[in-house]
C-alpha atoms as one frame of an Amber mdcrd trajectory, in Angstrom:
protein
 -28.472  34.653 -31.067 -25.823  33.407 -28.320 -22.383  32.853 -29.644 -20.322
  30.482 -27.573 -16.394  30.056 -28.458 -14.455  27.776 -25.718 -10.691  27.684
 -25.309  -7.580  26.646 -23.397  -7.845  22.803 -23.310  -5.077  20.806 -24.291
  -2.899  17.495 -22.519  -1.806  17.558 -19.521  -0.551  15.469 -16.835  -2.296
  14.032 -13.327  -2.136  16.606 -10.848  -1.751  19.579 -13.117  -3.547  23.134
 -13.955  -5.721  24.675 -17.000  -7.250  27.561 -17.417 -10.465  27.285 -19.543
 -11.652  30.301 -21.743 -15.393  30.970 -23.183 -16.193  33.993 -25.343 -19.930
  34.790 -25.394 -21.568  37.140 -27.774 -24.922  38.357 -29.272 -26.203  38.180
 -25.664 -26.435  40.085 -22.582 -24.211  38.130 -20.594 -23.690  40.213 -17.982
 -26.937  39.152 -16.538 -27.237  35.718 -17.581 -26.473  33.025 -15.065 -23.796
  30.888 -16.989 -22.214  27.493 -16.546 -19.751  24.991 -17.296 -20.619  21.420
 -18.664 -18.550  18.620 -20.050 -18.757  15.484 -21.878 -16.325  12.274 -21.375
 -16.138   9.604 -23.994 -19.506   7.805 -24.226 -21.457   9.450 -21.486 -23.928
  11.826 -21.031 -23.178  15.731 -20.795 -22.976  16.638 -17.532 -22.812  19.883
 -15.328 -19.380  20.948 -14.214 -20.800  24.386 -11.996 -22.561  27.285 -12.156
 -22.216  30.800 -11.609 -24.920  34.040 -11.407 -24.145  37.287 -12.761 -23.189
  38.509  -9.350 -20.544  35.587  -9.120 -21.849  33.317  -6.845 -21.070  29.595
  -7.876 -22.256  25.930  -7.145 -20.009  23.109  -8.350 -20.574  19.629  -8.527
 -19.372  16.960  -6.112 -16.515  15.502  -8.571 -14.805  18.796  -9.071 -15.038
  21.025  -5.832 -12.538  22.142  -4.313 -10.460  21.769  -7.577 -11.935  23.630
 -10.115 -12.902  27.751  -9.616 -15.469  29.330 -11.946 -15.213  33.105 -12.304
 -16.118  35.446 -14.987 -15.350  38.936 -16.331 -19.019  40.910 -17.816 -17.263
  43.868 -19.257 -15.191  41.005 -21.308 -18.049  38.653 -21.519 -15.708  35.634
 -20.705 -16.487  33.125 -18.486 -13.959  30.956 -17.196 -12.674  27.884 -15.315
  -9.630  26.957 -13.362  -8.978  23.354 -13.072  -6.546  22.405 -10.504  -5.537
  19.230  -9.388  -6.797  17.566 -12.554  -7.120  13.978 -12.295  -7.726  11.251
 -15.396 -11.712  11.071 -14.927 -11.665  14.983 -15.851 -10.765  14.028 -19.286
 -13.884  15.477 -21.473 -14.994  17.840 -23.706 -15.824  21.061 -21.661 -18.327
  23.456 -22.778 -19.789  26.838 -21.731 -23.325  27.759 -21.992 -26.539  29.361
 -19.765 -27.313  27.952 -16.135 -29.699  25.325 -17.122 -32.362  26.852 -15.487
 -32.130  29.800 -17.604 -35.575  30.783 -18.320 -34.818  31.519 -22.488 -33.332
  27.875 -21.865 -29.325  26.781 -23.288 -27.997  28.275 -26.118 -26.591  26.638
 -29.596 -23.633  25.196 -28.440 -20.158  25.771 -29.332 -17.768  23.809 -30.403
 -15.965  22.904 -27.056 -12.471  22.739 -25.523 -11.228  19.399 -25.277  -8.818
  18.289 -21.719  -6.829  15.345 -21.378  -5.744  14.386 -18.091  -2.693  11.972
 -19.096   0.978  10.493 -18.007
């Protein structure tokens, strides 16, 4: 069973950085295609960006160019760099598998929440 433990949100102001954390365990993540989602304040969960085991990543419109997905596989940490953060990117962010994983998403965790404030 796929453990999912996101970290590093917090407040911070227009135009600033964060550097998101997940811990995965109980799978093999090294060759699971992973992804980023998040959820603002009464809307759907969306998709934030992908990446495959080998690295290679797809981002949505709203955050490209900003926001960097990378992960390490002997860690099993996937993570995101948000640059350039602007209000709208205020959300609950959470980790899980590329949604067209073929064992499907895992539980999810409990999220890291980011407030893009003045």
């Amino acid at each position: 069973q796929v453990h999912l433990v996101e970290s590093g949100g917090g407040l911070v102001q227009p135009g600033g950085s964060l550097r998101l954390s997940c811990a995965a365990s109980g799978s093999v993540f090294h060759i699971d295609a992973m992804a980023w989602y998040r959820q603002a304040p009464g809307k759907q969960r969306e998709l934030v960006g992908t990446i495959t085991s080998g690295g290679t990543t797809v981002y949505a419109d709203s955050v490209k160019s900003r926001f960097t997905i990378s992960r390490d596989n002997a860690k099993s940490t996937l993570y995101l760099q948000m640059n350039s953060l602007k209000p709208e990117d205020t959300a609950l962010y959470y980790c899980n598998r590329d949604p067209r994983h073929p064992h499907g998403l895992a539980d999810w965790g409990q999220g890291t929440q980011v407030t893009v404030s003045s």
